[in-house]
N, C-alpha and C positions, 0 to 999 in steps of 0.2 A: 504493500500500500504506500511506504512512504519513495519507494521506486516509482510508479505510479504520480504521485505528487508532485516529487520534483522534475518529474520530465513534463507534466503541465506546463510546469512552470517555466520551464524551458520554453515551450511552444510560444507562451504568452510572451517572452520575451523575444521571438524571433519574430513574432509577428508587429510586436513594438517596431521593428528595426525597419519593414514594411509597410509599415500605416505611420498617423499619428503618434507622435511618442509622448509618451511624460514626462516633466521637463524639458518641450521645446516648445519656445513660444517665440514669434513673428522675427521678435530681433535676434534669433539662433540664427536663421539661417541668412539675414543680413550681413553679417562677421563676416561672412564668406566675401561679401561685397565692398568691404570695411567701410562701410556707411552709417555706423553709430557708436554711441556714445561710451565712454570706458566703461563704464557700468555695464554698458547690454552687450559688451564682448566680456566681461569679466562672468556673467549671467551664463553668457552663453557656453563659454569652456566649463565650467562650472556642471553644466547641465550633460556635455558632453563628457567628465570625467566621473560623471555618476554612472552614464550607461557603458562606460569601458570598466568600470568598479564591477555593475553586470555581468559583463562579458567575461572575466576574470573569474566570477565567482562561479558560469556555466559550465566555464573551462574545469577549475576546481573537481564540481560535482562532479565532470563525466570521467576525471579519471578517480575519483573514490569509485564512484560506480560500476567502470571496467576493470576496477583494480590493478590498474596501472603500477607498474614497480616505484614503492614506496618515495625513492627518490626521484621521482617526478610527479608524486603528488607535493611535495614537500615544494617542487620547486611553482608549481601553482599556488601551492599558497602563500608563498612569499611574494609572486608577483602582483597576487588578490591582495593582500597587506598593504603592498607599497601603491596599489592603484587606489586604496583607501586613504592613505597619507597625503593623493593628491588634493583630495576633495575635503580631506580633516580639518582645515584651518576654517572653511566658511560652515561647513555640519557643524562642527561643534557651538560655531558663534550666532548662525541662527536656530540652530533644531537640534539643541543639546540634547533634549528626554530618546530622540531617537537615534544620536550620535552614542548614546549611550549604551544602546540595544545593540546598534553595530561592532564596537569595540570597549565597551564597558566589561571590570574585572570581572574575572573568571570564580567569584565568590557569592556564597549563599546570603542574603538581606532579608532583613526580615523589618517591612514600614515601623517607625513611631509609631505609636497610639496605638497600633493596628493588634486587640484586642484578640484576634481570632488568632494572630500570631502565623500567619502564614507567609509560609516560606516561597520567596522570590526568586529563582532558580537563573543562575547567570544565560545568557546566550551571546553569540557574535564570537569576531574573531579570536579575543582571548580566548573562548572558551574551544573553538576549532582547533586552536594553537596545542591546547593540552592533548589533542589526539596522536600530534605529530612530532612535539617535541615533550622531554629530551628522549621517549620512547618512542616508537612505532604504536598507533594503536592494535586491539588484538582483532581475529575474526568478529568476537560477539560482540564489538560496539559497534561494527560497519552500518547498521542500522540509525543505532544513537548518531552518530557523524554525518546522515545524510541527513537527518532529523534538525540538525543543528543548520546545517548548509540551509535547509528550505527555510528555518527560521529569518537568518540574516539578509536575502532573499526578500522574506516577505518583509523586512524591516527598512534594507531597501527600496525598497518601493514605496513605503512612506515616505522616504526621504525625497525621494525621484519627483511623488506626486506634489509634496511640499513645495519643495523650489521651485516647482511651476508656477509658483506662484509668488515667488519671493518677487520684493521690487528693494533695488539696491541703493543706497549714497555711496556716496565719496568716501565720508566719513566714515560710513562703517568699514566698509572695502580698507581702509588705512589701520583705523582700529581695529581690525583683524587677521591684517596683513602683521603688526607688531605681536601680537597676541600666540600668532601661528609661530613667529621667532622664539619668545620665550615659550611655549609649548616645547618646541623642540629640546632648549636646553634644560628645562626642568620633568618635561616627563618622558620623552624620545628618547634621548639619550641614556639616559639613566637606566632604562627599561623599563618604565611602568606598566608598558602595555605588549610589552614581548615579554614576561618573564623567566618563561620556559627554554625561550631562546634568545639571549640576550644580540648573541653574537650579530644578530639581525638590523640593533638599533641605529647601528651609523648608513647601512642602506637606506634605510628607510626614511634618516634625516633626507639625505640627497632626493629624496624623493618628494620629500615637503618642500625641500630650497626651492627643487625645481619647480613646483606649483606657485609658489612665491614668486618667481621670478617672469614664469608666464603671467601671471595678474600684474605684475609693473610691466609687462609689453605692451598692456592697455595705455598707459597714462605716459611710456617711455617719450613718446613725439611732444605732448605737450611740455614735460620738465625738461626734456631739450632744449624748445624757445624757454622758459622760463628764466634757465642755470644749467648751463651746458656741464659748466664744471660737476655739478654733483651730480648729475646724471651719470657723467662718465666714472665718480667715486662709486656709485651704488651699483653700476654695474662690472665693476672692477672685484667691489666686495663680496657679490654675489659669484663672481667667475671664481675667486681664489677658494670662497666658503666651500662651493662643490670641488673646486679641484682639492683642495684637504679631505675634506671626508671621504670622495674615491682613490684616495692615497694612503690613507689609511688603514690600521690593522684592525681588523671589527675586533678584536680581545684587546684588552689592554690601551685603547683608547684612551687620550687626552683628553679630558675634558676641558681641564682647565686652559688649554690653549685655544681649545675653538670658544668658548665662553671670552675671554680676554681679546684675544686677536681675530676674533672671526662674527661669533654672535652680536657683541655689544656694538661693535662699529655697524654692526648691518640694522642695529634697532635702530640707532641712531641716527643712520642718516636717512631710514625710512620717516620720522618724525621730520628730520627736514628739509624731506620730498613733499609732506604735505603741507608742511608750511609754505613752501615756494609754490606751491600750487594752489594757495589760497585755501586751502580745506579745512574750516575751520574743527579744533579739535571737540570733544563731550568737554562738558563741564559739573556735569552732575556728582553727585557723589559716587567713590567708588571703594572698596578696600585699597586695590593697586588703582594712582588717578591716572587718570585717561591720558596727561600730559605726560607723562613718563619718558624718558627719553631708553634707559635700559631699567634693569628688573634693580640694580644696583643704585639710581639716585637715593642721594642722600633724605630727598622728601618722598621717596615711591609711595608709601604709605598711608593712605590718612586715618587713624585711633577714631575719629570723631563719625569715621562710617557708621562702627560698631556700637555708637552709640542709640539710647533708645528715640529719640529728638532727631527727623530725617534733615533739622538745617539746625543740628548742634554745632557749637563751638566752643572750644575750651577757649579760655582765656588766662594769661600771667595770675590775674586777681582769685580765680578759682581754683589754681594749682597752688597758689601760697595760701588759700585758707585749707585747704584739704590737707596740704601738706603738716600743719597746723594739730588739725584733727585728725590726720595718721597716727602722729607721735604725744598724740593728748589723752593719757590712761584716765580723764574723767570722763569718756566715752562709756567703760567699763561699770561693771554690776559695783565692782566692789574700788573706785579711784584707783587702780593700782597696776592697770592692765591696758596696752594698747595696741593698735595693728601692729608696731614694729617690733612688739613685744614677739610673732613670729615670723614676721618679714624682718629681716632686719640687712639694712643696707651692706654692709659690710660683708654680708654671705649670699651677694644677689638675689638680696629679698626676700631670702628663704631663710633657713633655720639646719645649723649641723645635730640635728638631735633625728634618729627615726622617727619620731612624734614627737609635734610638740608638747610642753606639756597643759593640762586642761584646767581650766578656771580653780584659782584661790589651792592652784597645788594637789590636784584631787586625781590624780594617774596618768593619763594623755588621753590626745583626741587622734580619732578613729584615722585619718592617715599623715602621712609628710607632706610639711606646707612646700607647697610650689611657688619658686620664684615669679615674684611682679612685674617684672622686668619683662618688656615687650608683651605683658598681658593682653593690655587692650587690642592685639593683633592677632584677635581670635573670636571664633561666632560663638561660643559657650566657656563658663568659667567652673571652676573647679573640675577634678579628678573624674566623675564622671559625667561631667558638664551638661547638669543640671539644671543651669542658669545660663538666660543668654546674656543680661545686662551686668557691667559691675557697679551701676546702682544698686541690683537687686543683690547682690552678692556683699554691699558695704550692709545692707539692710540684714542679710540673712549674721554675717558673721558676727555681730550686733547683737543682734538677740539669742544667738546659739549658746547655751547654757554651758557646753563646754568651751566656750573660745573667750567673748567678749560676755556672756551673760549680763547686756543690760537691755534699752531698752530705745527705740528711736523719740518716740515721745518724750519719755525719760530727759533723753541728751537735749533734744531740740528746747524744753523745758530749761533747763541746766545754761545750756549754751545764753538762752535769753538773757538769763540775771548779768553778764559780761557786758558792760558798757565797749571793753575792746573786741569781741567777738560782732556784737551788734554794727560794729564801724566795719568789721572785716566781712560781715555777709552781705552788708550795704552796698560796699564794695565790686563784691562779687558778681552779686546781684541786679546793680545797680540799680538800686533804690535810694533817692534820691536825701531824703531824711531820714540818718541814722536810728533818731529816736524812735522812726515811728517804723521801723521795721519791725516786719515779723521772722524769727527765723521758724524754717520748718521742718518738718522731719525728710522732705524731698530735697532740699535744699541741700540737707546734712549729706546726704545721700550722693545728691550732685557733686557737691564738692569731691568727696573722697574718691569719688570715681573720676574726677576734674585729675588728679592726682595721681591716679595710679596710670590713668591716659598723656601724663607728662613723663616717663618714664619709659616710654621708646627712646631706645638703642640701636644705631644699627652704622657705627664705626667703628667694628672691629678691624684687626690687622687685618685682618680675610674681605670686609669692605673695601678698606683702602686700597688694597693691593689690586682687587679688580679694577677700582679706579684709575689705576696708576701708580699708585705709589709702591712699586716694582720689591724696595727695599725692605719691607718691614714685613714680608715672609720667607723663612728658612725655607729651604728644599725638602723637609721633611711634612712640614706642613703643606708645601703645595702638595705632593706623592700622595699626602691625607687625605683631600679634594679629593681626589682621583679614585681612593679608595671608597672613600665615603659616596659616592656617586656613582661607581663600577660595581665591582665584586663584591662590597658589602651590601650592596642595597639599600643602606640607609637613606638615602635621596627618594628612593620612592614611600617614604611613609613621611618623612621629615621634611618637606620639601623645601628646594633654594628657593629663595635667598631667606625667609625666616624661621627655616628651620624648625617647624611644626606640622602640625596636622593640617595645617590650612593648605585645600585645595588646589595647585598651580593649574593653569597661569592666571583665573582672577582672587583665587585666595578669599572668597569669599565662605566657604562654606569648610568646617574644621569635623576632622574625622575621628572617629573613636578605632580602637584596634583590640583585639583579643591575643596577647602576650604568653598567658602561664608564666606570671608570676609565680615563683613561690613562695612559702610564708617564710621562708628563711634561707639565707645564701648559702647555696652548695651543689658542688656539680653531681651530685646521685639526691637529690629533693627527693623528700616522700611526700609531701600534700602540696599544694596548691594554697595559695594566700586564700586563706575565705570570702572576703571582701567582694561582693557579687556583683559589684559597680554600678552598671548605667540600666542590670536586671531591676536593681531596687527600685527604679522608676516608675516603671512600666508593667515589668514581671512577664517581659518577653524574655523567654530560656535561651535563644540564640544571641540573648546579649549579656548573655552573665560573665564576668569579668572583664568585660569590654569598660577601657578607662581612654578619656582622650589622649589625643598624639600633641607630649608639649613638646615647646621649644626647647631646643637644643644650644641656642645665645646664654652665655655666660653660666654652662654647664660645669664650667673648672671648678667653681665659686658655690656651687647649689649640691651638695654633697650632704645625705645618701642618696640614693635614688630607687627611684619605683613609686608607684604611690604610696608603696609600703616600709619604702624605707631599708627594703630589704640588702640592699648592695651599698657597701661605703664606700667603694672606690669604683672611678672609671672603666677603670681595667677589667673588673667583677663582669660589669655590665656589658663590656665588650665579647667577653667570653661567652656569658649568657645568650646573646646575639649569634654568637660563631655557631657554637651548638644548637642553633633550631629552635629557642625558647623553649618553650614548657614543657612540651611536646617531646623536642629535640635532645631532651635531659630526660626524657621517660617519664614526664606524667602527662594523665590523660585528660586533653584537653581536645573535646571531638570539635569544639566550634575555633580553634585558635584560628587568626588570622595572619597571624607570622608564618611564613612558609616552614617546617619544620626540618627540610635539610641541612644540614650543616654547609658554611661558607668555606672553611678551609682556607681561613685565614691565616698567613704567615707570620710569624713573632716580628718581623720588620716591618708588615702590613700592620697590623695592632697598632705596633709602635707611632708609625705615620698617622694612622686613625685618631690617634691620642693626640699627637700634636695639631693636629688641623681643629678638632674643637677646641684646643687652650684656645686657636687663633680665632674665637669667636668670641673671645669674650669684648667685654663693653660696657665701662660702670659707669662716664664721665659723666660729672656735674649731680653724681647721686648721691657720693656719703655722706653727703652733710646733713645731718639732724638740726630741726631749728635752734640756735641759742638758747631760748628762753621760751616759754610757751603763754600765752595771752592771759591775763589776768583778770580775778574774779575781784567785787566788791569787797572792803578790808573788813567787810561783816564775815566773808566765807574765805577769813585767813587760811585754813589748811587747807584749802584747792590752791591755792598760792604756792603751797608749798610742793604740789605734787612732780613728781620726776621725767623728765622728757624720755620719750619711750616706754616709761613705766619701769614699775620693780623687778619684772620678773617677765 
């Protein structure tokens, strides 16, 4: 029957090829006459590299089907991959949910909320990919693997039908044109979406470049009259970028050379190609903003996305009063306790104890505080992220019986009787008469979250040096790069440039992972950390121990690790890694999301690994704790007297 199906489907598409097709509309076959507009030849190859993506994947089928000698199915579907890669940079940026169906991981999902708990079974080329690499599939899945072909197929065709319908800008075409670059270097390369077979990733780059480069054939004539010159840079950069990567050894790839000497000058002066072409850029809000010139600017970022307010702003005045009430233990239940009571600047905002310990000295709290440091650069907060906002999260730690045990009202209450607090929420806030401000409990809220959103970091030596500043990385630490981004894999869960869970290339959306943990460091574990994580939410079973993917910035500094605290050195955790996590160490962990083979990492690869995150770190303009802390009425002399950061 599914023989049967997919030879339909076959029909339907040769007959496509015959008739009317889907995705070709008036100005396709214009191109031919070069009679319109960059757009509707950008539309048009576009539409044409859907139906050769078609044709690629009929090819596929028919030698699963005849059973073609393995290595010539293998070499179909590498060329059905890279015919995907042409069309990957505009799929994904307008018709993600079914970009996703096509090449979306090869892992079991199971929706939020979703009550009934039903499991969402991968399909598309990762999952194709597991047939072929790093084994042969056997006789009895020949089935299952036709099954999958007609899937992606039919999901094609949603695509096909979609972009029939798509109508283009400039803008976006550029904005996705930049988008399609750093894709490459944060998830192409790396392997995110071969991981079976990695060895594939730098064809496959060649294969995006080149679709990149046909979409600037569109716009080539006009940036000519515009700037001859950068015409001829962009396409020079474009010429070297592919002759690199087809020069290349697919094992043991550079990354760090085509990121420095190849990527970033190609983002770059794609940004301005559009400027000389008048295209004016988004200005809306964005995680990474739209102006970006590489994935690397010092402002890529903007904290105030992730904020709950769509036209927030932090401001100096709200980062010095949060700042204020970070380090002010009359937040606390008991005056005596403050945020940096387990942040504390000097151990990048974290705390060197497994657990902190828990209100007024009464055992510790349930796991290891996480550094604050580039917080606000994430779509959820805490271990199993919980919480989207760090409003809600100054609010929750606040009233948590074991952390702050006091109370917002309480504080907001408290804060008022301060003739200097009331000057400094005024401030904030701008409200105009101090006296007759109110402070509020959102307010209190705002701020600290004003605060913890002033604490992006992201000039590390490992910045600089992609910038430019050539000197301030050892040889060890680049080789780390390289590791961290190749044969560790670490790049595809941690993603460049900040090194967490957040999504590349918009970084908008932060991922949780299933580890196996254990409850205590050692390479023969007998149980598994208890700690049920992101299950406790929901009481979805395919999420239990699922804890988010943090940043990896100023990991030297944030010692022990795990959310349990469980590994006190890097090294621990490296190893843990090597070996397959939870799984990889022999406990059973049927839902982990860490692949469980072993990396067979070399004691000099370690080594490098280790020095390339020292070269992440990045404290500047943080350890300073206010002087003195704002003062109450000489009626509530002993709040006068309480301790910056608190006792304890």
């Amino acid at each position: 029957m599914l023989q049967i199906l997919f030879w339909l489907a076959s029909a339907v598409f040769t007959a496509a090829l015959l008739g009317p097709m889907a995705c070709q509309r008036p100005e396709a076959s214009a191109v031919r006459q070069g009679a319109t507009r960059p757009t509707e030849q950008v539309l048009a190859t576009y539409c044409q590299n859907l139906v050769l993506l078609d044709s690629a994947l009929v090819r596929l089928g028919k030698s699963v089907e005849t059973n073609a000698p393995i290595a010539a199915q293998r070499r179909a579907f590498r060329q059905a991959r890279q015919r995907y890669k042409q069309v990957e940079f505009l799929a994904e940026y307008y018709q993600a949910s079914l970009a996703k169906l096509l090449n979306g991981p090869a892992i079991i999902e199971v929706a939020d909320y979703d009550q009934e708990q039903r499991k969402i079974m991968p399909e598309g080329l990762q999952v194709i990919e597991t047939y072929f690499y790093p084994e042969a599939y056997a006789p009895d899945q020949h089935a299952a693997l036709l099954n999958q072909l007609a899937l992606t197929r039919s999901s094609l065709r949603g695509l096909r039908n979609s972009a029939a319908i798509l109508v283009l800008t400039d803008r976006h075409v550029f904005d996705a044109l930049r988008l399609g670059v750093f894709r490459v270097v944060t998830l192409g390369l790396p392997g995110f979406d071969t991981p079976a077979s990695p060895e594939a990733a730098v064809l496959e780059a060649v294969a995006s470049l080149q679709a990149l480069r046909a979409t600037l054939a569109a716009y080539a004539p006009a940036l000519r009259t515009r700037d001859a010159a950068l015409a001829g840079r962009l396409d020079q950069t474009l010429t070297t970028s592919l002759a690199y990567l087809k020069s290349a050894p697919t094992t043991d790839f550079d990354q760090l050379i085509f990121l420095t000497k190849y990527a970033n000058p190609l983002s770059q002066q794609l940004r301005q190609a559009q400027l000389a072409l008048g295209i004016p850029e988004f200005t809306e809000a964005r995680a990474l903003r739209a102006s970006v010139a590489t994935l690397f600017d010092s402002a890529a970022f903007n904290p105030d996305y992730f904020a709950p307010q769509s036209d927030a702003r932090t401001t100096p005045a709200q980062v010095a009063l949060g700042q204020q009430l970070f380090f002010d233990p009359a937040l606390s239940g008991n005056g005596s306790r403050s945020c940096a009571s387990c942040h504390q600047p000097a151990r990048g905002f974290a705390e060197n104890r497994t657990r902190s310990v828990a209100f007024a000295g009464k055992g510790t709290v349930s796991r290891n505080a996480p550094t604050l440091l580039n917080a606000a650069l994430q779509r959820t907060q805490y271990h199993d992220g919980r919480l989207t906002y760090l409003e809600d999260q100054a609010a929750d730690v606040l009233t948590n019986p074991t952390e702050m045990h006091g109370s917002l009202v309480r504080a907001a209450a408290l804060l008022r009787q301060s003739p200097a607090y009331q000057v400094a929420f005024a401030q904030a806030f701008e409200t105009t008469d101090a006296t007759k401000a109110t402070i509020t409990e959102n307010q209190v809220q705002r701020a600290l979250a004003s605060y913890v959103r002033s604490l992006v970091r992201l000039n590390s030596p490992f910045d600089r040096y992609v910038r430019g500043e050539t000197a301030v990385l050892d040889a060890a630490a680049r080789r780390g790069f390289n590791v961290y981004m190749g044969k560790g894999k670490c790049g595809t869960c941690h993603f460049m440039p900040l090194f967490n869970g957040n999504v590349a290339p918009t970084f908008e959306r932060t991922e949780t992972e299933i580890l196996g943990v254990p409850a205590q460091a050692s390479l023969h574990p007998k149980t598994i950390d208890p700690d049920p994580g992101k299950f406790r939410l929901q009481g979805i079973e395919w999420q239990r121990h699922a804890f988010k993917t943090p940043t990896l910035r100023n990991i030297a500094l944030t010692a022990p690790y795990m959310h349990n605290g469980a590994y006190q050195t890097l090294e621990e955790v490296i190893e843990f890694y090597d070996r397959g996590g939870g799984a990889g160490l022999g406990l059973d962990v049927p839902n982990q999301t860490l692949p469980p083979e072993k990396l067979n990492l070399t004691k000099a690869e370690k080594s490098d690994l280790l020095a390339f995150m020292h070269a992440l770190t990045d404290t500047t303009h943080t350890q300073k704790a206010p002087q003195r802390l704002l003062a109450f009425p000489a009626g509530m002399a002993r709040l006068n007297k309480r301790v910056v950061g608190g006792n304890y």
